[in-house]
MARPAKOL-994171 format. One record per residue (C-alpha): residue in one letter; chain; x, y, z. Coordinates in pm, 1 decimal. Layout:
% residues N
resn->a&chain->A&x->X&y->Y&z->Z
...
% end
This chain:
% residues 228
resn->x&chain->A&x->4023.0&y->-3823.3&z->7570.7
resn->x&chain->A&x->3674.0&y->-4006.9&z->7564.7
resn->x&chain->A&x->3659.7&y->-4273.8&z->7306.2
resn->x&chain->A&x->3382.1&y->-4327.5&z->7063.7
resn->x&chain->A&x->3101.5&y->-4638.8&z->7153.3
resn->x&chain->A&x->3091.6&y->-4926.4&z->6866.7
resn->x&chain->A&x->2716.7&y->-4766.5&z->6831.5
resn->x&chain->A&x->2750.5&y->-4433.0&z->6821.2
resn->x&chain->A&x->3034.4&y->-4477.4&z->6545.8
resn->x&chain->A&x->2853.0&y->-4664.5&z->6358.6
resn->x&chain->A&x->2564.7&y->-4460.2&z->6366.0
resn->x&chain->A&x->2824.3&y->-4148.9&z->6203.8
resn->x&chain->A&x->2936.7&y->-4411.6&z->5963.9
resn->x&chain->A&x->2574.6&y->-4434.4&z->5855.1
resn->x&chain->A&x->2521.2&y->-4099.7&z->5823.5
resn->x&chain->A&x->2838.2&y->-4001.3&z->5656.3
resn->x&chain->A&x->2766.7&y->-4324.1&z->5325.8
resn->x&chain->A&x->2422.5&y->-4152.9&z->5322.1
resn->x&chain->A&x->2552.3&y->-3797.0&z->5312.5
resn->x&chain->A&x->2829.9&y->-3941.3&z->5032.3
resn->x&chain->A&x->2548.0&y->-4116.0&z->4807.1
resn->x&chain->A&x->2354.7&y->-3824.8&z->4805.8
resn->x&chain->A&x->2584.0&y->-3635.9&z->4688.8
resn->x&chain->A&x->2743.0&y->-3894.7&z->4458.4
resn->x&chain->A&x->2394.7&y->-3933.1&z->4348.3
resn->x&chain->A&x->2330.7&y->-3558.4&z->4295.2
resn->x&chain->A&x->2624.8&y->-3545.2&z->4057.1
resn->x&chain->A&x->2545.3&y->-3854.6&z->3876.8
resn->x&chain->A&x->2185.4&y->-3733.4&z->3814.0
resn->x&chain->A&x->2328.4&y->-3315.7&z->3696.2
resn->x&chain->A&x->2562.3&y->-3543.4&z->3477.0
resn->x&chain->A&x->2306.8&y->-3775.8&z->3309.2
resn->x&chain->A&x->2111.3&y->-3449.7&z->3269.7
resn->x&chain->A&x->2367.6&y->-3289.7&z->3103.2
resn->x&chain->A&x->2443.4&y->-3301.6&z->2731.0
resn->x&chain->A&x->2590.8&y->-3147.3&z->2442.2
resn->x&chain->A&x->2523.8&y->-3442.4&z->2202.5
resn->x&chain->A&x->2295.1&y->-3396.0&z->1892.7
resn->x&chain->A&x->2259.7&y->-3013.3&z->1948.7
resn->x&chain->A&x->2282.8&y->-2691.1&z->1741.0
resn->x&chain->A&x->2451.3&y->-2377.0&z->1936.8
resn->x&chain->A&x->2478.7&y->-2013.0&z->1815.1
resn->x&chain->A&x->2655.9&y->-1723.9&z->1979.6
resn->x&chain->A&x->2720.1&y->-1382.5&z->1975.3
resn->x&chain->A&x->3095.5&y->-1257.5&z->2104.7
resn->x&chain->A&x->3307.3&y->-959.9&z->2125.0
resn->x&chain->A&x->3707.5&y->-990.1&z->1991.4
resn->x&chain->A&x->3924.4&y->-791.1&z->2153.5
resn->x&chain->A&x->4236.8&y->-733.4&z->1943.7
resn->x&chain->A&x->4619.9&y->-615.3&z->2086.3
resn->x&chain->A&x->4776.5&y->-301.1&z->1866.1
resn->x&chain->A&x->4999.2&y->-481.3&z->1599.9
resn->x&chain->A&x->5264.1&y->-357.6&z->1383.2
resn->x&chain->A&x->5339.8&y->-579.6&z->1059.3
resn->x&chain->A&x->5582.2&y->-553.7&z->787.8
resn->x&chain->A&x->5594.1&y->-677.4&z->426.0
resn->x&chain->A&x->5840.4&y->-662.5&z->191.9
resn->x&chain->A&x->6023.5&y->-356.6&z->3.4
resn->x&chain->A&x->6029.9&y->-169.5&z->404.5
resn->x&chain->A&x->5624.9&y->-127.0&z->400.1
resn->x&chain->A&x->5403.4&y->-186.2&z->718.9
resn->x&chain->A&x->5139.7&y->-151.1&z->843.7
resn->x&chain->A&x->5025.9&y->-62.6&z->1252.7
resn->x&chain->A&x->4693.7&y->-133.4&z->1353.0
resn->x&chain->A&x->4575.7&y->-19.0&z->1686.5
resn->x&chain->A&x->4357.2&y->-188.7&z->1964.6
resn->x&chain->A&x->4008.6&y->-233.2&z->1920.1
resn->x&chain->A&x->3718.6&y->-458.6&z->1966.1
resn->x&chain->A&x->3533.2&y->-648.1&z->1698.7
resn->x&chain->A&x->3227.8&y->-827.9&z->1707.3
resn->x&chain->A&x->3104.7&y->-1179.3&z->1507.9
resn->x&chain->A&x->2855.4&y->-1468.8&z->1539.5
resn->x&chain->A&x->2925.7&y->-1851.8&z->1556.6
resn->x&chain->A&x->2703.8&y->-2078.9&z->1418.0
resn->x&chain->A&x->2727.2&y->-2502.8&z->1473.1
resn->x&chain->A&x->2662.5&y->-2835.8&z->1535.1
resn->x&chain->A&x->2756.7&y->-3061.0&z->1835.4
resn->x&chain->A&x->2817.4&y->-3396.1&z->1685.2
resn->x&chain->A&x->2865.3&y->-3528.6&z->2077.9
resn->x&chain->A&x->2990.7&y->-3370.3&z->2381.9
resn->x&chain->A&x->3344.4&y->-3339.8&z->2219.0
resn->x&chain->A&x->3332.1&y->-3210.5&z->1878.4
resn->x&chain->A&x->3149.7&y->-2950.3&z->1740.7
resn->x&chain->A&x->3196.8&y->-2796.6&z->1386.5
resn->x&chain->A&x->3006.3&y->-2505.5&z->1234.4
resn->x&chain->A&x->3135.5&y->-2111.2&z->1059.0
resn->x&chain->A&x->3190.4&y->-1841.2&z->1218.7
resn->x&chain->A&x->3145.5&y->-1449.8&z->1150.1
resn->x&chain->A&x->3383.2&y->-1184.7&z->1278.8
resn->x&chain->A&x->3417.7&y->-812.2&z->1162.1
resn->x&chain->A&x->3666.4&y->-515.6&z->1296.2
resn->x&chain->A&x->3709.1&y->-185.9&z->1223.8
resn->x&chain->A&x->4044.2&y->-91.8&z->1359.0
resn->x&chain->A&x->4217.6&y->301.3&z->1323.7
resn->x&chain->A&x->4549.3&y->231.0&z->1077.5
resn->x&chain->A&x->4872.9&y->366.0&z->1007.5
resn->x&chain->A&x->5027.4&y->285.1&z->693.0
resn->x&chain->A&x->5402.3&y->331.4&z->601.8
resn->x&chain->A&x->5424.3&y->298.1&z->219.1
resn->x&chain->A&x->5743.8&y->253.2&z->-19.1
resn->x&chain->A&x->5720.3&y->431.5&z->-352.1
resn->x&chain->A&x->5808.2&y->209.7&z->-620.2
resn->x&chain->A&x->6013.0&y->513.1&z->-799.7
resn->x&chain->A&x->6366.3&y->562.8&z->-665.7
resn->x&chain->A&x->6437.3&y->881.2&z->-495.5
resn->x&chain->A&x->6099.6&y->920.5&z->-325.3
resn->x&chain->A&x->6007.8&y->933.1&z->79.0
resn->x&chain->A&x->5853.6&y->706.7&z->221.6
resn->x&chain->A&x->5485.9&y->809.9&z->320.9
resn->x&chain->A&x->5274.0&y->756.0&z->608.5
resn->x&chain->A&x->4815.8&y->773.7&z->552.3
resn->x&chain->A&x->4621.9&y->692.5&z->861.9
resn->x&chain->A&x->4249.4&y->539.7&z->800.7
resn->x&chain->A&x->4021.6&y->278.9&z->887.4
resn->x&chain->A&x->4111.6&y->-80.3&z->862.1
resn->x&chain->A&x->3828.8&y->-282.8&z->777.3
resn->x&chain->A&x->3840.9&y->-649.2&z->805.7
resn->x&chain->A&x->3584.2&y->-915.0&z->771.8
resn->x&chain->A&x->3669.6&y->-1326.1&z->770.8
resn->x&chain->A&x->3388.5&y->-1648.4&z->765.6
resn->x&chain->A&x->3589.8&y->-1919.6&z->868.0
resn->x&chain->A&x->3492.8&y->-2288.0&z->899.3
resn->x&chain->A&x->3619.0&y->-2411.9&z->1294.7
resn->x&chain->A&x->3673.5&y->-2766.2&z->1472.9
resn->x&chain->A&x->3672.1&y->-2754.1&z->1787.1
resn->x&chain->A&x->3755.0&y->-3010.0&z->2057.1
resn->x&chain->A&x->3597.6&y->-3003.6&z->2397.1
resn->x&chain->A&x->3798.4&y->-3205.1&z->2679.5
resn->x&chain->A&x->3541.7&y->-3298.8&z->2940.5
resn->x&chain->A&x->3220.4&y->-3395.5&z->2884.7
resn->x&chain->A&x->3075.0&y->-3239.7&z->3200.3
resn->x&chain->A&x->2945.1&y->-2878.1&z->3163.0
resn->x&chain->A&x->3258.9&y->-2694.0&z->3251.2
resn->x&chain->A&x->3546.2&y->-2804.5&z->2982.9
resn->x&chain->A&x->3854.2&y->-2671.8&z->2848.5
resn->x&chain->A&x->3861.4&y->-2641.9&z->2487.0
resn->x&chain->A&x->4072.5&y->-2609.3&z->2132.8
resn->x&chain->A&x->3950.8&y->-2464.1&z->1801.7
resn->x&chain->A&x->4154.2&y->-2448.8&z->1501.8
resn->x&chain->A&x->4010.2&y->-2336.0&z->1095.4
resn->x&chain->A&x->4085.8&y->-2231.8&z->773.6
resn->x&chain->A&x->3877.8&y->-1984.9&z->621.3
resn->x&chain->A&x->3832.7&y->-1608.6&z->418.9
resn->x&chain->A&x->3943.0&y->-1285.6&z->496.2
resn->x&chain->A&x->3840.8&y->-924.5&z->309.9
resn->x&chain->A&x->4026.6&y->-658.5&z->356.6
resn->x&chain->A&x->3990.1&y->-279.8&z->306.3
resn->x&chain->A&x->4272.1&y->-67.9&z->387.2
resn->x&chain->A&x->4076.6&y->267.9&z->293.7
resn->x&chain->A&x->4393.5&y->368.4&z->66.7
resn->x&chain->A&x->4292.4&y->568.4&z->-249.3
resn->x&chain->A&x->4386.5&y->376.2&z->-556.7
resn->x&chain->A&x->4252.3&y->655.9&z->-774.4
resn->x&chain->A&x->4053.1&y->948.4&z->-871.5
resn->x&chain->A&x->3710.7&y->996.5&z->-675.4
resn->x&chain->A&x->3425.1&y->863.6&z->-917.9
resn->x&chain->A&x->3050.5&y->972.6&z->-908.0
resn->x&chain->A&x->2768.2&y->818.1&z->-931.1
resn->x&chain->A&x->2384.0&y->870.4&z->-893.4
resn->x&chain->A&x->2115.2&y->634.4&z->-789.5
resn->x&chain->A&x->1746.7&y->636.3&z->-701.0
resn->x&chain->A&x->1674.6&y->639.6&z->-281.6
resn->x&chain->A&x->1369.5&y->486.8&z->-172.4
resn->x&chain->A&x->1363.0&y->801.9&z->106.7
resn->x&chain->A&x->1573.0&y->1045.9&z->-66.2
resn->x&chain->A&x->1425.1&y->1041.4&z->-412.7
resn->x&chain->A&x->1694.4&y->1115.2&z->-716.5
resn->x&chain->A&x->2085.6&y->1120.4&z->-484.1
resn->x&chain->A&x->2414.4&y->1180.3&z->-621.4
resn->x&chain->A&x->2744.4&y->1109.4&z->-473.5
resn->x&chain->A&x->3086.3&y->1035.4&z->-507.9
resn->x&chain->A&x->3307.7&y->791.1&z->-368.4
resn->x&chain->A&x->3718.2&y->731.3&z->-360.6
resn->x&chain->A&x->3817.0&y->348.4&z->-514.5
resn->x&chain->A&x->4009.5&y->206.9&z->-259.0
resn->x&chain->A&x->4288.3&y->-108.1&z->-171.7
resn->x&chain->A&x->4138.4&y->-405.2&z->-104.9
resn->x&chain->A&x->4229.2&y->-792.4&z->-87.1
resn->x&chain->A&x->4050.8&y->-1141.8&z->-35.2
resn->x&chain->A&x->4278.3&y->-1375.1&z->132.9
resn->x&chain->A&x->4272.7&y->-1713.1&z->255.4
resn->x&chain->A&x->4318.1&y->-1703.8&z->640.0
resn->x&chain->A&x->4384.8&y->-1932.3&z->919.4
resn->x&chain->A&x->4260.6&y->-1936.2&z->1281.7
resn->x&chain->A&x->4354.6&y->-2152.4&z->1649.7
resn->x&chain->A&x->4270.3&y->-2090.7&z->1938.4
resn->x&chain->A&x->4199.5&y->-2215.9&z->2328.6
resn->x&chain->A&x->3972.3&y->-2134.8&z->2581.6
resn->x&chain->A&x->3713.1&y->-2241.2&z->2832.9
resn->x&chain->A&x->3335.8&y->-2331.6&z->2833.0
resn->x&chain->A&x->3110.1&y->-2324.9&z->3064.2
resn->x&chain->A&x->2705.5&y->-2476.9&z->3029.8
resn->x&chain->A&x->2487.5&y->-2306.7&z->3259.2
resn->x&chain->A&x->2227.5&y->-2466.5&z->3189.9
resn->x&chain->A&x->2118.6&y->-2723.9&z->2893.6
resn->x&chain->A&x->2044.8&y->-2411.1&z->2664.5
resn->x&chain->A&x->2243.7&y->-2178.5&z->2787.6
resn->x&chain->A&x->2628.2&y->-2123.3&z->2794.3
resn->x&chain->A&x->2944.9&y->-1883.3&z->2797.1
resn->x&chain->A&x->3303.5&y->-1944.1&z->2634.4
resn->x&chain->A&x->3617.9&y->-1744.2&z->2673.2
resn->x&chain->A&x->3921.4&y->-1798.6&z->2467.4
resn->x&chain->A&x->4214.1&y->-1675.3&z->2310.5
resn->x&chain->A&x->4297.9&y->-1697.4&z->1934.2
resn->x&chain->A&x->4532.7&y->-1571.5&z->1691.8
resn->x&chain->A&x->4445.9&y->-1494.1&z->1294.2
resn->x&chain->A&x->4718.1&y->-1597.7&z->1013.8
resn->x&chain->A&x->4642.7&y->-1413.1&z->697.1
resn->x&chain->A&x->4823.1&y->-1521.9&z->381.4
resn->x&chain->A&x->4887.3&y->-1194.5&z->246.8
resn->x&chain->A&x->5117.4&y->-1109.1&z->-56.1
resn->x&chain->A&x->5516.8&y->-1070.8&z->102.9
resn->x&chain->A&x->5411.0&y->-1199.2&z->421.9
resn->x&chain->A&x->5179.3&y->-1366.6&z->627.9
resn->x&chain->A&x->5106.3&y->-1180.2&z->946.8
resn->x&chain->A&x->4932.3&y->-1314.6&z->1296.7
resn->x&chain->A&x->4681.1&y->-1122.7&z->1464.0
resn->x&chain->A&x->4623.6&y->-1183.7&z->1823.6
resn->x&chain->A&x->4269.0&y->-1133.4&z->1998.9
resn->x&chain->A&x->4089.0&y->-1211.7&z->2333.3
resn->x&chain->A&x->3721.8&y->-1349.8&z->2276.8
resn->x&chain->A&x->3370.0&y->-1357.2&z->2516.6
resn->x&chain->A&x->3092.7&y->-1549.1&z->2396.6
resn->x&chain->A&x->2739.1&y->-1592.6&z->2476.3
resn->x&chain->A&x->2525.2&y->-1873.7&z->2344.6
resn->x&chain->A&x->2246.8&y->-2111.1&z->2343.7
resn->x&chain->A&x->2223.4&y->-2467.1&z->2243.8
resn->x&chain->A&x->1908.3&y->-2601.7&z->2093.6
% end
């Protein structure tokens, strides 16, 4: 085998510490480019929930099918770790609902409806790297309404003045319904395209702090936002 001359080696040597500080250099310059620090972000995402049967107490539950909600996140990168702001999220799952009568000697009964849930929750969350692409953990306590679209009594009218309609009268069934205090973790990825521009995945999972029980609602997120 031909050996390498003293020159031509280190003529490759050359070549290959200029080849490494460009590239070292590359990176250090998309690093000092890059930032989170100081900087407001908003998203948009889509929650997609897993079907979830949960009981309470006196043999009542509830099963909520699969579905996808949508929310907005709002907040403010204190430095390329921590960020803190409130998020929106809304669903509107299709319900079963197995219910107890409180008089002995009666079935149990089953009503199917909509589920509707809304929750603003204050989040934490904790980036790991400081480079664009970082793995992440949120955790928050927050507010949860919930309609369960159960009639609670007899349908009441009422008329009002439309600005399209003119004089309209209607009538409208009072329902279930419950404001709750609500918990939320969760851990993902993130990845900044670009200094305005980024997208975060993640999984999360909902306690609600409901009367006889406190059940956990699983959901996989997709975000799209922009810093600024």
């Amino acid at each position: 085998m031909a050996s390498l001359s003293i020159p031509a080696f280190r003529s490759s040597l050359r070549v290959a510490l200029l080849l490494f500080s460009a590239c070292a250099g590359t990176n250090a310059f998309a690093q000092a480019e890059f930032s989170r620090e100081h900087t407001f972000e908003t998203t948009l995402h889509a929650n997609f929930y897993d079907s979830k049967t949960a009981s309470f107490d006196h043999n009542t539950s509830i099963k909520i099918d699969s579905t996808t909600g949508w929310g907005f996140f709002w907040g403010y990168n204190f430095n390329n770790f921590f960020n803190a702001g409130v998020d929106m999220s809304w669903a509107q799952p299709n319900a079963t609902f197995n219910i107890q009568p409180a008089n002995a000697g009666l079935n149990p009964r089953s009503i199917g409806g909509d589920f509707d849930t809304f929750s603003l929750t204050a989040l934490g969350t904790v980036n790991f790297i400081q480079g664009p692409f970082t793995p992440y953990l949120t955790g928050g306590i927050g507010w949860t309404s919930i309609n369960t679209s159960i009639p609670t009594g007899a349908p009441q009218a009422g008329c009002w003045w439309d600005p399209w309609w003119g004089y309209v009268c209607n009538y409208y069934y009072p329902t279930a319904y419950a404001d709750k205090v609500s918990y939320l973790g969760g851990a993902g990825l993130r990845w900044d395209a670009t200094n305005h521009f980024f997208v975060r995945g993640s999984w999360n999972r909902q306690w609600v702090d409901m009367r006889g029980g406190k059940p956990t609602f699983d959901s996989w997120r997709a975000e799209l936002g922009i810093k600024f």
